[in-house]
C-alpha positions in Angstrom: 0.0 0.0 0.0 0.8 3.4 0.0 -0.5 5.5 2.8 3.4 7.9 3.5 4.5 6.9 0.3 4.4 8.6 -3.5 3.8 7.2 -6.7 2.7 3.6 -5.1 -1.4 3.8 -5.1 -2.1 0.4 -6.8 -5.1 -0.7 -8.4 -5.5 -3.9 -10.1 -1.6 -4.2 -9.0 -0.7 -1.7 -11.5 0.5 2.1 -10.3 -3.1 4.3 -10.4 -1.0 7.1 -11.9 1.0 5.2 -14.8 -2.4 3.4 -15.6 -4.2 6.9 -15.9 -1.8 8.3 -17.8 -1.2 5.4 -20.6 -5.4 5.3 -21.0 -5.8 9.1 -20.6 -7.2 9.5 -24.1 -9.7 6.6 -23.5 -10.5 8.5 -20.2 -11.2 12.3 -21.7 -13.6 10.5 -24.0 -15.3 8.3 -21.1 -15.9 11.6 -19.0 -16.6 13.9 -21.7 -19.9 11.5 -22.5 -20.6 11.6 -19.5 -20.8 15.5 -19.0 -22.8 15.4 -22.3 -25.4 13.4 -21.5 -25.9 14.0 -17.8 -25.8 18.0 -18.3 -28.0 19.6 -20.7 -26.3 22.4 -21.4 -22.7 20.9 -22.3 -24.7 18.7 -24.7 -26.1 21.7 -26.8 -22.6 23.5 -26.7 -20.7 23.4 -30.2 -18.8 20.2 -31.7 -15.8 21.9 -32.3 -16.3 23.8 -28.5 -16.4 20.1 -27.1 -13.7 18.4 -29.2 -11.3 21.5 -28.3 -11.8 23.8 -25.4 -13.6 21.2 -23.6 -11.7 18.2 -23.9 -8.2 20.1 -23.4 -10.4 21.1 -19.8 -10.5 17.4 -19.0 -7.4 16.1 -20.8 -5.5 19.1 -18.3 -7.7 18.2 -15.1 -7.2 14.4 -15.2 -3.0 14.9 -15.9 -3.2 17.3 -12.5 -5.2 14.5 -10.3 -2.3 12.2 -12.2 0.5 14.7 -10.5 -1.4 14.5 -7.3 -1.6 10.4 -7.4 2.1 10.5 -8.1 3.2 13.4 -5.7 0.4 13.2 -3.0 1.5 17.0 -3.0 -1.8 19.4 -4.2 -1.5 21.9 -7.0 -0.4 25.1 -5.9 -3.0 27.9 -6.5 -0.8 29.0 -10.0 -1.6 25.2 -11.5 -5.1 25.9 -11.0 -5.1 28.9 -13.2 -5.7 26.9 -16.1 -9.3 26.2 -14.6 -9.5 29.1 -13.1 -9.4 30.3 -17.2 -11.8 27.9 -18.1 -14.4 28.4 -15.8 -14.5 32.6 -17.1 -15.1 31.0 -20.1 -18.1 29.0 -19.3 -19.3 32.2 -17.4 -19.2 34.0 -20.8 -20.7 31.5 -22.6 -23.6 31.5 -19.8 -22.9 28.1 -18.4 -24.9 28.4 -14.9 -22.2 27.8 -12.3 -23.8 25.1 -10.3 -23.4 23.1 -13.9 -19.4 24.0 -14.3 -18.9 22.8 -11.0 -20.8 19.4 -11.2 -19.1 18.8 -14.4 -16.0 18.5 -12.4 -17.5 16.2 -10.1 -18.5 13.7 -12.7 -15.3 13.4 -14.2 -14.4 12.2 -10.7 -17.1 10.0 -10.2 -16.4 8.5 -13.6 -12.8 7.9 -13.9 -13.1 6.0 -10.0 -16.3 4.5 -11.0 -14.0 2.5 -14.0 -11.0 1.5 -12.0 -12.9 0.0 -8.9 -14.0 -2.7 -10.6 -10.4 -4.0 -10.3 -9.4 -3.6 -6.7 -7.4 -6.4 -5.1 -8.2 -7.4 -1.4 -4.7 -6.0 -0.4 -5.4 -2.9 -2.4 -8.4 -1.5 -0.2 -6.3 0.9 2.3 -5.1 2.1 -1.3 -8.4 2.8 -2.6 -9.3 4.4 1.1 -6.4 6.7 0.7 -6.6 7.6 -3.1 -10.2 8.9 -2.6 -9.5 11.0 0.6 -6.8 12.4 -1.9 -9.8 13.1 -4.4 -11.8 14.4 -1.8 -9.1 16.9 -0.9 -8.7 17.6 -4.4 -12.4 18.6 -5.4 -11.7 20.7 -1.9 -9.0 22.7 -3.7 -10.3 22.7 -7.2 -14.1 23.9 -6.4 -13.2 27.3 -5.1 -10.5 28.2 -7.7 -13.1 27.6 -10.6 -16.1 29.0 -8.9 -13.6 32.2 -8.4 -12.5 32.3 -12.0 -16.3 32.0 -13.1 -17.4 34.6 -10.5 -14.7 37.2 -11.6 -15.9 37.1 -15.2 -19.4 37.3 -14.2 -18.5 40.4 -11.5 -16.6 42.0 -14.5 -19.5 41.5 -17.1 -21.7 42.6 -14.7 -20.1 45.6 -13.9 -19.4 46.8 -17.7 -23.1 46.0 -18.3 -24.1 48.1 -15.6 -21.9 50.5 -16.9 -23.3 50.4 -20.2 -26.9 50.6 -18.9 -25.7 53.8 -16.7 -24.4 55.4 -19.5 -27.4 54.8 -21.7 -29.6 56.4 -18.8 -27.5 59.4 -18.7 -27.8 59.8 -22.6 -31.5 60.1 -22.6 -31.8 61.8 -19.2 -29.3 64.3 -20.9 -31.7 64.5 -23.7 -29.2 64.1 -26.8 -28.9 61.0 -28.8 -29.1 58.1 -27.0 -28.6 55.1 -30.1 -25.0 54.7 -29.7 -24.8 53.9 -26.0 -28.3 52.0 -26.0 -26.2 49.4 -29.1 -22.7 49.6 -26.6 -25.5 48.4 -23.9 -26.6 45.4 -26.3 -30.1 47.2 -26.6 -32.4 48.5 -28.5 -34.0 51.4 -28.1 -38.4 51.1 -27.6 -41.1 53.7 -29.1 -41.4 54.3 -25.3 -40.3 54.4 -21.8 -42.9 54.7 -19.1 -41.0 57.8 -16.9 -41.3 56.6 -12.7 -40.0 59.0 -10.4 -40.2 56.6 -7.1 -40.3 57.0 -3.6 -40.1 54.4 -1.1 -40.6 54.7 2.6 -38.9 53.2 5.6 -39.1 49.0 5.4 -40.0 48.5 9.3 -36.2 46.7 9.8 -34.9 50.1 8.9 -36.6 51.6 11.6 -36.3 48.9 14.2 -32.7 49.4 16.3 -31.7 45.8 16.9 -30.9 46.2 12.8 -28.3 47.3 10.5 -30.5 50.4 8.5 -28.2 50.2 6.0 -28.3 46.8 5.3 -32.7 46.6 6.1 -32.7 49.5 3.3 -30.2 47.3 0.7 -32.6 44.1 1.1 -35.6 46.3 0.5 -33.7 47.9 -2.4 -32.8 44.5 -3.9 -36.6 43.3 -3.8 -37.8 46.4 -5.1 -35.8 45.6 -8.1 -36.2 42.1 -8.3 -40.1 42.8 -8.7 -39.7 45.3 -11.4 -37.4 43.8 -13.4 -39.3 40.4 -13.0 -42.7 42.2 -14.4 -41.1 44.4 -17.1 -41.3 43.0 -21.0 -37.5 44.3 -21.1 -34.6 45.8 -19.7 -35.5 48.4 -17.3 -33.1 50.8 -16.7 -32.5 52.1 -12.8 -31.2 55.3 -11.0 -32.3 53.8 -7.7 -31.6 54.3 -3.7 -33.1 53.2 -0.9 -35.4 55.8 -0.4 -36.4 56.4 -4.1 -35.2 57.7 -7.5 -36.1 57.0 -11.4 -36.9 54.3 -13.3 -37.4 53.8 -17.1 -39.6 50.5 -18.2 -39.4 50.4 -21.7 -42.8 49.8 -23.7 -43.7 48.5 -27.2 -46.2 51.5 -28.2 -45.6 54.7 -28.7 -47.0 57.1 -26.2 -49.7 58.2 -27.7 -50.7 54.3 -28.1 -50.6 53.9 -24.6 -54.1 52.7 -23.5 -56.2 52.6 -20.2 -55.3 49.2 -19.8 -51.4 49.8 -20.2 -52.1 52.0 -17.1 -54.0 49.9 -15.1 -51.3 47.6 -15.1 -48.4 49.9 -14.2 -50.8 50.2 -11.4 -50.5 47.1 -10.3 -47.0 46.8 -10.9 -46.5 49.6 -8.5 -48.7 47.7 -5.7 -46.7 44.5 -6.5 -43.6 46.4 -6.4 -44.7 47.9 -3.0 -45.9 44.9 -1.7 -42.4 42.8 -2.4 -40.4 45.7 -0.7 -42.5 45.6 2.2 -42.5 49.1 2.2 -45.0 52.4 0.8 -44.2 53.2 -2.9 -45.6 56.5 -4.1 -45.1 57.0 -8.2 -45.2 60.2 -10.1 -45.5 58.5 -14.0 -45.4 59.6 -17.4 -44.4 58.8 -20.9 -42.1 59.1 -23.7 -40.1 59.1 -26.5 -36.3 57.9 -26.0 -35.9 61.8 -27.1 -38.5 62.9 -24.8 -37.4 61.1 -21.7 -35.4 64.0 -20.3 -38.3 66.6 -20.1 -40.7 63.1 -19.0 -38.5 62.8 -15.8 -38.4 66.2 -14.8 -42.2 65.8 -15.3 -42.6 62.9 -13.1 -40.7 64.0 -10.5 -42.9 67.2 -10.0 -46.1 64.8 -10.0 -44.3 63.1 -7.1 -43.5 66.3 -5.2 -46.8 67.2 -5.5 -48.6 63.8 -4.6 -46.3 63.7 -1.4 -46.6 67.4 -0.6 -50.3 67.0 -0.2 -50.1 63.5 1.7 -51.7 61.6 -0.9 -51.8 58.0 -0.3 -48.9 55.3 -1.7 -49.4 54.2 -5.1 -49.4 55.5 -8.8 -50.0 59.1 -10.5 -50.2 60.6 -13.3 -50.6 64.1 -14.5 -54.3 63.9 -14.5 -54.3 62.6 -10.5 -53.0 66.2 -9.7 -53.7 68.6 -12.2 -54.7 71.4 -10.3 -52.2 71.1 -7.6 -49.6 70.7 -10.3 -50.4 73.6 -12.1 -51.2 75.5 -9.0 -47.2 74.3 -8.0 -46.2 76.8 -11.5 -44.7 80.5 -10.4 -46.8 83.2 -11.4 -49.4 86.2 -9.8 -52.4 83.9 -9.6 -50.5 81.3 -7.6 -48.9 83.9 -5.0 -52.2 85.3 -5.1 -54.3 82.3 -4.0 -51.1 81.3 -1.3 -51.4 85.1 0.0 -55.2 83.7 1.2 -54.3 81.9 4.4 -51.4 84.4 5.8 -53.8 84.7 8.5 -52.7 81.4 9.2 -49.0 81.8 9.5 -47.1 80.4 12.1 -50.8 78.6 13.4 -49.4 74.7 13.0 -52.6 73.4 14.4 -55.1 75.3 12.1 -53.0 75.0 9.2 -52.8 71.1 10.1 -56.7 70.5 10.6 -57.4 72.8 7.6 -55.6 70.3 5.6 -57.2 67.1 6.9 -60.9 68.4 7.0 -60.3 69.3 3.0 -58.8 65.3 2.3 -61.2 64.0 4.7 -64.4 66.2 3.8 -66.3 65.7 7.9 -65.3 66.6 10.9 -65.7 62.8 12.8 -62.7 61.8 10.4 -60.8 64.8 10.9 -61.0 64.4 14.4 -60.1 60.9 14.7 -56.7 61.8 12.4 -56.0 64.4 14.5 -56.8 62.6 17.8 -59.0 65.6 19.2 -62.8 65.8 19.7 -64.8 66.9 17.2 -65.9 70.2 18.9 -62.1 71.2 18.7 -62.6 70.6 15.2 -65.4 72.4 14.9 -63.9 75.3 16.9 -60.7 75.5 14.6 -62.4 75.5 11.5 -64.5 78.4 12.8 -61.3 80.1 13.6 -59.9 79.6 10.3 -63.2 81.4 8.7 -62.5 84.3 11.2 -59.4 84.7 10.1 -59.6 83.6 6.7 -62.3 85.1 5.5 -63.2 81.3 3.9 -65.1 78.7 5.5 -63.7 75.2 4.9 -67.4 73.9 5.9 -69.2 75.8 3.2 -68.8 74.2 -0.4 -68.5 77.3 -2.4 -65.2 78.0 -0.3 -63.8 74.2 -0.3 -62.1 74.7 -3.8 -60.6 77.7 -3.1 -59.0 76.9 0.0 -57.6 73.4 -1.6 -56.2 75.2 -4.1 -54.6 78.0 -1.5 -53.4 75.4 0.2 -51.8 73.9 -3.0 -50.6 77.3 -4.3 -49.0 77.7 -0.6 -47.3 74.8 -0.5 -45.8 75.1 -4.1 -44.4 78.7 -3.0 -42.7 77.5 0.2 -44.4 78.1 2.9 -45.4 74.9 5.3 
């Protein structure tokens, strides 16, 4: 036997190494069919792929379990480079990595699964020690490929990130965008649907037994995960935890859009909300790849205004705020209207109930939001018509003070 000593593991009284070696062509075929027909995807790749590239992958990792046998020394992490190689390539190609990996475990599981057939009694302690030295071996070769395979994906990923960035910042920027949408591998739709997106607090970020950072990441990460996995194509991000722009590219033109298309950006938002665990609010629009710049600015102010009058999470569009959002444009009307509840300045409380009696239309509500009794409702909103001159209970006055309110808000004041 062989158990401190090199170049003695016998099997069928013959050297394991020198036998290896002299049927090492026979071998590479043996596991090479193997790969093929127990893993899909090696049996789709290329003829020429798998008679070169492939079998030069086995051919080399059968000769370094051969050194092994003969040495009982391990390759040192510069022998593995070889695989390390390979394994970027299968990454390009698209080879899952779960598959690269099992391919070397069949090769393995093959070449042992032919030579114990011809153990000799006295050869067991051999066999014993020849497959802890496998064992070890699969222990040393796993990590290099999976690290060659995960350094060309990390590096793929980040150039198409890069791409995608740079195709963002083209048609943010409002010039033409062809050039980095083709160096991004895409093509550029009749359409993007514009979301300027805010997302609250997950309760983990809020909680202090819990990394924020890490709460707001995870959220992040299923936010995306959602969006991406209800999109018809590549949807292009500007994202933080707490909100930013998204682009979902569409197959109409805008002015094809229908209800329906609506409807379910709708409940894409919800979803969206839902799989964050968190409230989404969405300012939306559309357009044209040459149109997106002016779209986002667009959507964003639709967002500002949705959240500066405490609208509830969920989606918008230009016609869910149209007064407030042309109320929100500078002008003499607009200061005008604001100039209305000066009265109220530096009067939190009246300014507060004013605002929640308008969204909530009777006083019971309004009193239960604000956690008072209704009298003291009914006693603020008769101070506001003293000093107003506008009485939030009478209807010919509700529309003016919502849009004073609006107009105040869009000119600073709070």
């Amino acid at each position: 036997m062989a158990d401190d000593r090199t170049g003695e593991f016998r099997i069928g009284g013959r050297p394991l190494h020198e036998r290896l070696t002299a049927d090492l062509p026979a071998f590479t075929r043996l596991v090479l069919g193997e790969i093929t027909e127990r893993i899909p995807a090696y049996g789709v790749l290329p003829s020429e792929e798998l008679a070169g590239d492939i079998t030069r992958v086995i051919e080399q990792t059968v000769r370094s379990f051969v050194s092994v046998l003969r040495t009982s020394s391990l390759p040192h992490r510069e022998e593995l480079e070889f695989l390390r190689e390979s394994a970027a390539r299968r990454a390009e190609e698209g080879i899952p990595i779960d598959i690269v990996l099992t391919a070397y475990h069949i090769g393995v599981q093959v070449v042992w699964r032919s030579l114990t057939p011809e153990v000799r009694p006295e050869e067991v302690g051999d066999v014993m020690a020849v497959n802890a030295l496998a064992l070890r071996y699969l222990e040393l070769v796993t990590p290099a490929v999976a690290a060659g395979y995960l350094d060309e994906r990390q590096t793929r990923y980040d150039d198409e990130r890069s791409a995608r960035h740079a195709l963002l910042r083209a048609l943010l920027d409002g010039g033409p965008a062809e050039a980095a949408a083709e160096r991004a591998g895409l093509r550029l739709p009749p359409c993007y649907l514009v979301l300027a997106v805010d997302v609250g607090a997950h309760l983990d970020e809020t909680t202090g037994k819990v990394d924020s950072a890490v709460a707001g990441r995870r959220k992040l990460r299923r936010l995306r995960t959602e969006l991406e996995r209800q999109a018809r194509d590549t949807v292009l991000f500007s994202l933080t935890a707490e909100g930013g722009l998204v682009l979902l590219p569409h197959p109409v033109t805008a002015d094809a859009l229908t209800p329906g298309d609506w409807a379910r950006l709708e409940r894409t938002v919800a979803d969206v909300g839902r799989a964050a665990g968190a409230v989404v609010t969405v300012g939306a629009t559309a357009g044209g790849p040459q149109d997106v710049a002016g779209a986002a600015e667009t959507a964003r102010e639709i967002l500002d205004v949705a959240l500066d009058r405490g609208r509830p999470a969920g989606l918008y569009r230009l016609d869910d705020v149209l007064l407030e959002y042309q109320l929100s444009r500078p002008g003499v009307a607009r200061d005008r209207l604001a100039s209305l509840l000066l009265p109220l300045d530096g009067n939190d409380e009246l300014l507060r109930t004013l605002e929640v009696y308008l969204r909530c239309g009777s006083r019971r509500p309004t009193a239960a939001d604000l956690h008072v009794h209704p009298n003291t409702v009914d006693y603020r909103l008769r101070r506001i018509a003293e000093l107003t001159g506008l009485d939030p209970t009478r209807v010919t006055d509700v529309a003016l003070l919502t849009a004073a309110l609006a107009a105040r808000s869009a000119a600073g004041r709070r």
